[in-house]
ZAFIPA-246697 format. One record per residue (C-alpha): x, y, z; residue number from 1; residue in three letters. Coordinates in Angstrom, 1 decimal. Layout:
// residues N
<pt x="X" y="Y" z="Z" nr="NUM" rest="ala"/>
...
***
This chain:
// residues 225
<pt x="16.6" y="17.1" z="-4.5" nr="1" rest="unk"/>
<pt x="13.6" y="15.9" z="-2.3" nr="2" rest="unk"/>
<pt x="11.6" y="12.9" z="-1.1" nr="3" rest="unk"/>
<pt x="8.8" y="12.6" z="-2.8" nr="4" rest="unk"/>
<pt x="5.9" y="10.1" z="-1.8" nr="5" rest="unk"/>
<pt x="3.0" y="10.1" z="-4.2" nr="6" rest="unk"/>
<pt x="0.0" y="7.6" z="-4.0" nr="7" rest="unk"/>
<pt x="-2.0" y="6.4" z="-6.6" nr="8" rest="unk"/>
<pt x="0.3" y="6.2" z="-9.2" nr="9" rest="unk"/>
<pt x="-0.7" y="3.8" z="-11.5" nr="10" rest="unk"/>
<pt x="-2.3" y="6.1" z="-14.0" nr="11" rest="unk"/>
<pt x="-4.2" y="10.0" z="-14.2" nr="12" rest="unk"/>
<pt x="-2.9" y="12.6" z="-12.1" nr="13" rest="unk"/>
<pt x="-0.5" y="10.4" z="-9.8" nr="14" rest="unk"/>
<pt x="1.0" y="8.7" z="-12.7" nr="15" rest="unk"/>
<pt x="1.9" y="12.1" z="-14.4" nr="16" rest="unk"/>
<pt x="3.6" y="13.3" z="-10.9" nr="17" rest="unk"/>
<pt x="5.7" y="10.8" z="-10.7" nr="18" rest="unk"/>
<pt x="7.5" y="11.0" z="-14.0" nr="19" rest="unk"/>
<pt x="7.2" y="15.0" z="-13.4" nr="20" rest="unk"/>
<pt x="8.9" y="14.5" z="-9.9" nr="21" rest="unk"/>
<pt x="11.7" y="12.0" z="-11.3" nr="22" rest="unk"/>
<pt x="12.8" y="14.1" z="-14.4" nr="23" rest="unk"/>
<pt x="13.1" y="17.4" z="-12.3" nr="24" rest="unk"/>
<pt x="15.7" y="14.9" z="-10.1" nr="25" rest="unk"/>
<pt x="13.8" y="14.6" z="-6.7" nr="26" rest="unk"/>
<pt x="13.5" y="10.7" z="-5.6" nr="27" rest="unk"/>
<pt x="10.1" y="9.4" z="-5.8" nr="28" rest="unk"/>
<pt x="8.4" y="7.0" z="-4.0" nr="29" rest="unk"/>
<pt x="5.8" y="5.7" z="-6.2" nr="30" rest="unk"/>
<pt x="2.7" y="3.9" z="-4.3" nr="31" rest="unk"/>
<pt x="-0.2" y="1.8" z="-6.0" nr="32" rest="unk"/>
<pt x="-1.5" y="-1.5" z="-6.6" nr="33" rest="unk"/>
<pt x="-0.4" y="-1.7" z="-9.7" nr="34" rest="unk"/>
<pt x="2.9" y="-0.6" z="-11.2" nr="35" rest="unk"/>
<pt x="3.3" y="1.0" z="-15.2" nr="36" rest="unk"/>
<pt x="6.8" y="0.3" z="-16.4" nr="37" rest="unk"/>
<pt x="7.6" y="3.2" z="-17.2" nr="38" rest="unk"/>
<pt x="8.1" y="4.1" z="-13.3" nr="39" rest="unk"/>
<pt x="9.9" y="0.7" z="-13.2" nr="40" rest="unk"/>
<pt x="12.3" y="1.7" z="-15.8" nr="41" rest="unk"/>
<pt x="12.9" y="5.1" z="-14.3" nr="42" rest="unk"/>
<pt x="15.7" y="5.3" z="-11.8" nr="43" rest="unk"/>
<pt x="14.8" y="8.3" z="-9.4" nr="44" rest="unk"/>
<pt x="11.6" y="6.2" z="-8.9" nr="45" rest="unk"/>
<pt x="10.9" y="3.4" z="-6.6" nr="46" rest="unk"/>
<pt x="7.6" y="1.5" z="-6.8" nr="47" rest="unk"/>
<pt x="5.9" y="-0.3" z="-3.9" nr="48" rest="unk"/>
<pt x="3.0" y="-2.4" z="-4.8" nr="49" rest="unk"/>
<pt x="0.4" y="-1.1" z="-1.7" nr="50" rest="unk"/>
<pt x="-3.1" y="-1.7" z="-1.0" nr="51" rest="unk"/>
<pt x="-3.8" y="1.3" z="0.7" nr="52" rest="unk"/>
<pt x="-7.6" y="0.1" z="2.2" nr="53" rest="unk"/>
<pt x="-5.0" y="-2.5" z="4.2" nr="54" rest="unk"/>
<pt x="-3.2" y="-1.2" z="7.2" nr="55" rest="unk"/>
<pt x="-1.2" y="-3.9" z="7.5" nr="56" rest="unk"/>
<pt x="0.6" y="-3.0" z="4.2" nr="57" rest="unk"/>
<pt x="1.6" y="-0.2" z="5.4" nr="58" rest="unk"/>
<pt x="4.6" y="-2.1" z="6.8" nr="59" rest="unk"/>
<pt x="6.2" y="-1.8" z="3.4" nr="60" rest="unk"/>
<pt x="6.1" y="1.7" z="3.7" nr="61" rest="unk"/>
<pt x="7.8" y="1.4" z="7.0" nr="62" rest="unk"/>
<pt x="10.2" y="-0.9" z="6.0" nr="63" rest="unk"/>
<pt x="11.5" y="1.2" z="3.1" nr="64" rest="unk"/>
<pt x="11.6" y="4.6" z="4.9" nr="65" rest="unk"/>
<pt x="13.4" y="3.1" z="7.8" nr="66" rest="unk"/>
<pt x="16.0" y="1.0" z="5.7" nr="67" rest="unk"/>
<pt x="16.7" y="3.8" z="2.8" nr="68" rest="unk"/>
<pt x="15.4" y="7.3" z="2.8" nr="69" rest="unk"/>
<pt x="15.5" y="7.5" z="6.5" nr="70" rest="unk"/>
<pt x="13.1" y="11.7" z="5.4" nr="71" rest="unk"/>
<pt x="10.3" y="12.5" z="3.7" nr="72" rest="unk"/>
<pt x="9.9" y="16.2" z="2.6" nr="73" rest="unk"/>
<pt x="6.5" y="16.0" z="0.6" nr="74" rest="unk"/>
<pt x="3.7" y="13.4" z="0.7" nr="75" rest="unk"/>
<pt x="1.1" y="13.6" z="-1.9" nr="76" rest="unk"/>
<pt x="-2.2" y="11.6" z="-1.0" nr="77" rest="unk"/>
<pt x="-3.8" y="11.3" z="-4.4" nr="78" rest="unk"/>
<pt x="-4.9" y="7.6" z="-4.7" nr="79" rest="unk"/>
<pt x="-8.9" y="7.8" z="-4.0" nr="80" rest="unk"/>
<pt x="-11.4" y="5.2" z="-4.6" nr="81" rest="unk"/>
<pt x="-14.9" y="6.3" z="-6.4" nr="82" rest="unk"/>
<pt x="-18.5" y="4.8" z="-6.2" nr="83" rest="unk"/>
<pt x="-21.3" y="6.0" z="-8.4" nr="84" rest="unk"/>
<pt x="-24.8" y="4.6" z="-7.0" nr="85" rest="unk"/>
<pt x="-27.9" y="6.0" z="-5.5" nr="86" rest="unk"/>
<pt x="-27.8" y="6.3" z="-1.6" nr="87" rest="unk"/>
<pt x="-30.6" y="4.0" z="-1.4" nr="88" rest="unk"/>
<pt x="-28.5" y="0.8" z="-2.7" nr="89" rest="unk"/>
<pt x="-25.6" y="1.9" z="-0.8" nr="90" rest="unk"/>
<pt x="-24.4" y="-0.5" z="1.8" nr="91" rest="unk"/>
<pt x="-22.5" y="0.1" z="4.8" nr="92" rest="unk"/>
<pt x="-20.2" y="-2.4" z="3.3" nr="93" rest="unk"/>
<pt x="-19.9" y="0.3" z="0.2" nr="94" rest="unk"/>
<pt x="-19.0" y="3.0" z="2.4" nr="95" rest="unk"/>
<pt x="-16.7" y="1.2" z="4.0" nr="96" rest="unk"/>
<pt x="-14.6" y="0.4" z="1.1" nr="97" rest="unk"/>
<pt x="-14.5" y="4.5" z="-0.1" nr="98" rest="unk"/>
<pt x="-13.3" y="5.1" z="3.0" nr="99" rest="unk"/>
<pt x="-10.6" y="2.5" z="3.5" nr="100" rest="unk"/>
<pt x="-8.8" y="4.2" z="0.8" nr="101" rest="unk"/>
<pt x="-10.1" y="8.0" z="0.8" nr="102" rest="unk"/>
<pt x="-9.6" y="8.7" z="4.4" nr="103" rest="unk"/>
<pt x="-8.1" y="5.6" z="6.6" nr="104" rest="unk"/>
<pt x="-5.5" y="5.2" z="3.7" nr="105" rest="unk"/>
<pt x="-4.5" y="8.9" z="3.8" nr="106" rest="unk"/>
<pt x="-4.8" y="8.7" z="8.0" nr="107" rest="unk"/>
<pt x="-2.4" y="5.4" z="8.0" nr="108" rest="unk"/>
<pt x="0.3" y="6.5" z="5.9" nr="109" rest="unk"/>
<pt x="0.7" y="9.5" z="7.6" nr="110" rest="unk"/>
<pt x="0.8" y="8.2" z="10.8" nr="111" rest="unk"/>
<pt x="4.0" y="6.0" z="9.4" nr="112" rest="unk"/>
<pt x="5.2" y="9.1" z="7.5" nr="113" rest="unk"/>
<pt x="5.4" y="10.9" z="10.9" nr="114" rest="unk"/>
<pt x="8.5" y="10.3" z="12.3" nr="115" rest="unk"/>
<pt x="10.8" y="10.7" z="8.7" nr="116" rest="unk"/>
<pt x="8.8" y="14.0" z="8.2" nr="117" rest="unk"/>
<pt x="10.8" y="17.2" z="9.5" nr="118" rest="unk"/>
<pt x="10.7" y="21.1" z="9.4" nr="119" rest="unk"/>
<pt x="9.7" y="22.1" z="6.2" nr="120" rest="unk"/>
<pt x="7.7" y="18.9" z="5.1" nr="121" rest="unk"/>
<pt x="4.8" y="19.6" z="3.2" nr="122" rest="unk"/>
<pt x="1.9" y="16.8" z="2.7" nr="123" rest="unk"/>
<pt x="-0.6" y="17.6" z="0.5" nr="124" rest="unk"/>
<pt x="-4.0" y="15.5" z="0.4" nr="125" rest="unk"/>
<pt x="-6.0" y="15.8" z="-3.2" nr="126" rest="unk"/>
<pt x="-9.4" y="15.8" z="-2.3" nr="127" rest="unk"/>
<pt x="-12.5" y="17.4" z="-4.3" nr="128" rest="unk"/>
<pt x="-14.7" y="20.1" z="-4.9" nr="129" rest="unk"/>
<pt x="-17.3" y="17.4" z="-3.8" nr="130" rest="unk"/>
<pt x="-16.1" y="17.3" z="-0.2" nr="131" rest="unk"/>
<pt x="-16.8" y="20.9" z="-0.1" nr="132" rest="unk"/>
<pt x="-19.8" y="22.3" z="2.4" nr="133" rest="unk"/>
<pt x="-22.0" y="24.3" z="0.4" nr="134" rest="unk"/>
<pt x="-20.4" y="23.2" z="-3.3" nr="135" rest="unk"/>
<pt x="-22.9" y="21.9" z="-6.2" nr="136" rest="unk"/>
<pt x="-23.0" y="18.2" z="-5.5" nr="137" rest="unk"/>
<pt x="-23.0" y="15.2" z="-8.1" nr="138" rest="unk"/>
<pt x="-25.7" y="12.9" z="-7.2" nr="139" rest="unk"/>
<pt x="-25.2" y="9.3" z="-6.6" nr="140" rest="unk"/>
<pt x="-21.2" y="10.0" z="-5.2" nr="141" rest="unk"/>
<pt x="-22.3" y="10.1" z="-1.3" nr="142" rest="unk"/>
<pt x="-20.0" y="7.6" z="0.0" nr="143" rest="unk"/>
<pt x="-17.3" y="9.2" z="-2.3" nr="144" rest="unk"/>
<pt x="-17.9" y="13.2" z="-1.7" nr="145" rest="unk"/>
<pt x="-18.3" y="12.5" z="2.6" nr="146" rest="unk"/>
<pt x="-15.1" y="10.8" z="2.4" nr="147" rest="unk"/>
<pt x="-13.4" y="13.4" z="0.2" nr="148" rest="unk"/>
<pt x="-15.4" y="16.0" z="3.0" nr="149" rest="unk"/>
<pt x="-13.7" y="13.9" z="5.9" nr="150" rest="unk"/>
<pt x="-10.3" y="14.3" z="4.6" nr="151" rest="unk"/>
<pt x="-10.1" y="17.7" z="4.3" nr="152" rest="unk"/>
<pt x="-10.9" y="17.9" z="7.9" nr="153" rest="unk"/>
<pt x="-8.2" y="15.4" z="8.8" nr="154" rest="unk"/>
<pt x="-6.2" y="17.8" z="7.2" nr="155" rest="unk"/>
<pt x="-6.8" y="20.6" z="8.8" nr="156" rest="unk"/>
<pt x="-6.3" y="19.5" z="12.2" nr="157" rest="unk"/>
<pt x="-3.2" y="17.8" z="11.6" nr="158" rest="unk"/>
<pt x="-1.9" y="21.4" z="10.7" nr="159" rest="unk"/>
<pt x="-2.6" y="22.1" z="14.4" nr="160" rest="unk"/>
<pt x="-1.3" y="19.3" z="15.5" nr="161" rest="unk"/>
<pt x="2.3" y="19.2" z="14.4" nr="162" rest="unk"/>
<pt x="2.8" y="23.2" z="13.4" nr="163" rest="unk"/>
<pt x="5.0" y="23.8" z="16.1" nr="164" rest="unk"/>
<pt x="7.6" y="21.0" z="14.3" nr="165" rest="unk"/>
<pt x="6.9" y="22.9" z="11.1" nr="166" rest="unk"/>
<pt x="5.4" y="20.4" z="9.2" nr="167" rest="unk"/>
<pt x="2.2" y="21.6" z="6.8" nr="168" rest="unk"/>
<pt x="-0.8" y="20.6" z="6.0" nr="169" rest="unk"/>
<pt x="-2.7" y="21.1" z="3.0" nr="170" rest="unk"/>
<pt x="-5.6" y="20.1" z="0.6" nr="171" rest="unk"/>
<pt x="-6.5" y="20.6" z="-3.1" nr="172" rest="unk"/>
<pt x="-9.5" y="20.3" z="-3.5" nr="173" rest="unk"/>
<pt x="-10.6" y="19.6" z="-7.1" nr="174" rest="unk"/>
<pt x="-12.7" y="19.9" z="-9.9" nr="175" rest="unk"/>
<pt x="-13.5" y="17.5" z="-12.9" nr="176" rest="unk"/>
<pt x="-9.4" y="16.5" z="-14.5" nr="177" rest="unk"/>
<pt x="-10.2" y="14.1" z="-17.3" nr="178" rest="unk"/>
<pt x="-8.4" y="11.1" z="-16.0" nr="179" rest="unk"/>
<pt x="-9.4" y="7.4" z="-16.7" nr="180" rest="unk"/>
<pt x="-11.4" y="7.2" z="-13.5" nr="181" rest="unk"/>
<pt x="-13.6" y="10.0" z="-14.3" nr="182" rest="unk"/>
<pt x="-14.3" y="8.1" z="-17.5" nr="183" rest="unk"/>
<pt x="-15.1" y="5.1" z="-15.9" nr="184" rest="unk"/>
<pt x="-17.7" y="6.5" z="-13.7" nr="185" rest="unk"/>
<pt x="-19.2" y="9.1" z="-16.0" nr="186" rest="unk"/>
<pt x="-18.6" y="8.2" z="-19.6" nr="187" rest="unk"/>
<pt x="-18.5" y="10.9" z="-22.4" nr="188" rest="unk"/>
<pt x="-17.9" y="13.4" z="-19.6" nr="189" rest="unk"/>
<pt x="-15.5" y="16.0" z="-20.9" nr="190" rest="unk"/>
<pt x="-13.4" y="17.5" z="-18.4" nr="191" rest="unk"/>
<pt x="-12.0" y="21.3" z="-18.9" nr="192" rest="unk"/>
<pt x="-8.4" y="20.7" z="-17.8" nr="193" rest="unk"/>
<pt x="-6.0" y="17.1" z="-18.4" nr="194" rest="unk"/>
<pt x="-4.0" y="14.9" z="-16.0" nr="195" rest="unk"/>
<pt x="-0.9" y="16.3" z="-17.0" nr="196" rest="unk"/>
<pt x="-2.2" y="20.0" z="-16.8" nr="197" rest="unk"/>
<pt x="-3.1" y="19.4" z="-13.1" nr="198" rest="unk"/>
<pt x="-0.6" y="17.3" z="-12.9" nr="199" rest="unk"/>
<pt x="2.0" y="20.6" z="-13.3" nr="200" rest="unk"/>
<pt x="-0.6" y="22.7" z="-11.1" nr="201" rest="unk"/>
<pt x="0.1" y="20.4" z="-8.2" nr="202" rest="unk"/>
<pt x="3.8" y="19.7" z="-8.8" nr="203" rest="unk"/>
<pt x="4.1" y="23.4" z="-8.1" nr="204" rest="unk"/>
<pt x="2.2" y="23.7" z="-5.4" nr="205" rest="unk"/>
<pt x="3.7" y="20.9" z="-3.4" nr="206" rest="unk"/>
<pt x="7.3" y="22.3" z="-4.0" nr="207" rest="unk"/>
<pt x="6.2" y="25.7" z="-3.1" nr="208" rest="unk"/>
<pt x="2.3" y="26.3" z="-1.4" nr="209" rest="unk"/>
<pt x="3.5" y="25.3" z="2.4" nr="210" rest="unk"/>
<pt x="5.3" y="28.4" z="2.3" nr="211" rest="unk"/>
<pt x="2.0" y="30.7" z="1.8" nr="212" rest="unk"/>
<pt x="-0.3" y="28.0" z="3.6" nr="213" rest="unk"/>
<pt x="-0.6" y="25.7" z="6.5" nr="214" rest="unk"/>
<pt x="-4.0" y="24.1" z="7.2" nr="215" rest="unk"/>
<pt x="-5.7" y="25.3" z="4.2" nr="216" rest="unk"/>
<pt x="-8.1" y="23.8" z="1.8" nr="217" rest="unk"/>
<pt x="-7.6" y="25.3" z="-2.3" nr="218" rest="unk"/>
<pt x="-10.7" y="24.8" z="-4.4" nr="219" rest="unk"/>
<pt x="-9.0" y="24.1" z="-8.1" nr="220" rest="unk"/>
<pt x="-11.8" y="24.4" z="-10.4" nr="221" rest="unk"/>
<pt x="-12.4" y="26.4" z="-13.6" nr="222" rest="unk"/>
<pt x="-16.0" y="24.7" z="-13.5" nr="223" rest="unk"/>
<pt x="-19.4" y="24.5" z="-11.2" nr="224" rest="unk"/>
<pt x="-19.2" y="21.6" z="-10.1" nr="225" rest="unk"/>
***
């Protein structure tokens, strides 16, 4: 039974984890704006209502690591915020937004995570195939993609930062999933793969992949882009 933190759980991909997480008996700490009752309802699940573009919520984070679960063993950054618009009519303002959640949100709650994760921890960090150098880019998603580019990054040098206290870094970096948000910003869009079928690929790979990689970023795409 593990610790299982998991952003973005309010629908898609983050939403399926979390019930996936809870019924296999691991205790899940379920992190979004908004809360679905069905994580309310379930009792290996703990929602906090977070607005992860505000470091000052990340207090509630704090507050319930140091007063119940006092370890994390796997974080799962999946929450991610997504603008479609032409660079042109994209404002500073616009970029700053993305990146408040995409990259400061992942960099904050890590940095609280820190001191509850141990040997053995594993965080994971969902970016996209976007954020890849050299990858077939979608037009109009520059704020989105550089963000999703920045993370992986992030990633990789926390993996050199704290591998000597055996804690892992990793990143999946995916392709289209046919989740609510990829409706919203590309309608009629049809996606090769489902929330819940990545859902399982990731549920995997953050019980398991930190003990084939550390530092590493998987591109999880049956499609180009």
């Amino acid at each position: 039974m593990k610790n299982i933190i998991i952003t973005g759980t309010s629908r898609g991909i983050g939403y399926e984890l979390a019930l996936q997480f809870a019924n296999a008996g691991h205790n899940v700490l379920a992190i979004s704006r908004k809360t679905p009752q069905a994580l309310i309802e379930n009792p290996k699940i703990t929602c906090l209502s977070v607005d992860l573009s505000d470091e000052n919520e990340m207090q509630k984070v704090e507050s319930f690591l140091s007063n119940s679960w006092k370890s994390v063993d796997i974080i799962i950054h999946n929450a991610g915020a997504l603008l479609l618009k032409p660079f042109s009519e994209t404002s500073q303002e616009d970029f700053e937004n993305i990146y408040k959640v995409n990259v400061f949100g992942v960099a904050n709650l890590t940095r609280v995570c820190i001191p509850y994760l141990q040997k053995g921890s594993h965080v994971v960090t969902i970016s996209s195939m976007g954020g890849i150098q050299g990858s077939l880019k979608f037009a109009g998603l520059a704020a989105y993609s550089s963000s999703k580019g920045a993370v992986i990054t992030l990633s990789e040098l926390l993996a050199e930062e704290y591998k000597e206290k055996g804690i892992s870094f990793n990143v999946l970096a995916l392709g289209a999933v046919q989740t609510e948000m990829l409706q919203e910003a590309f309608p009629g869009y049809e996606a090769p793969i489902s929330a819940k079928g990545m859902s399982d690929y990731i549920f995997d790979f953050a019980l398991t992949g930190n003990k084939y990689y550390n530092g590493k970023v998987l591109q999880v795409s049956s499609t180009n882009p």
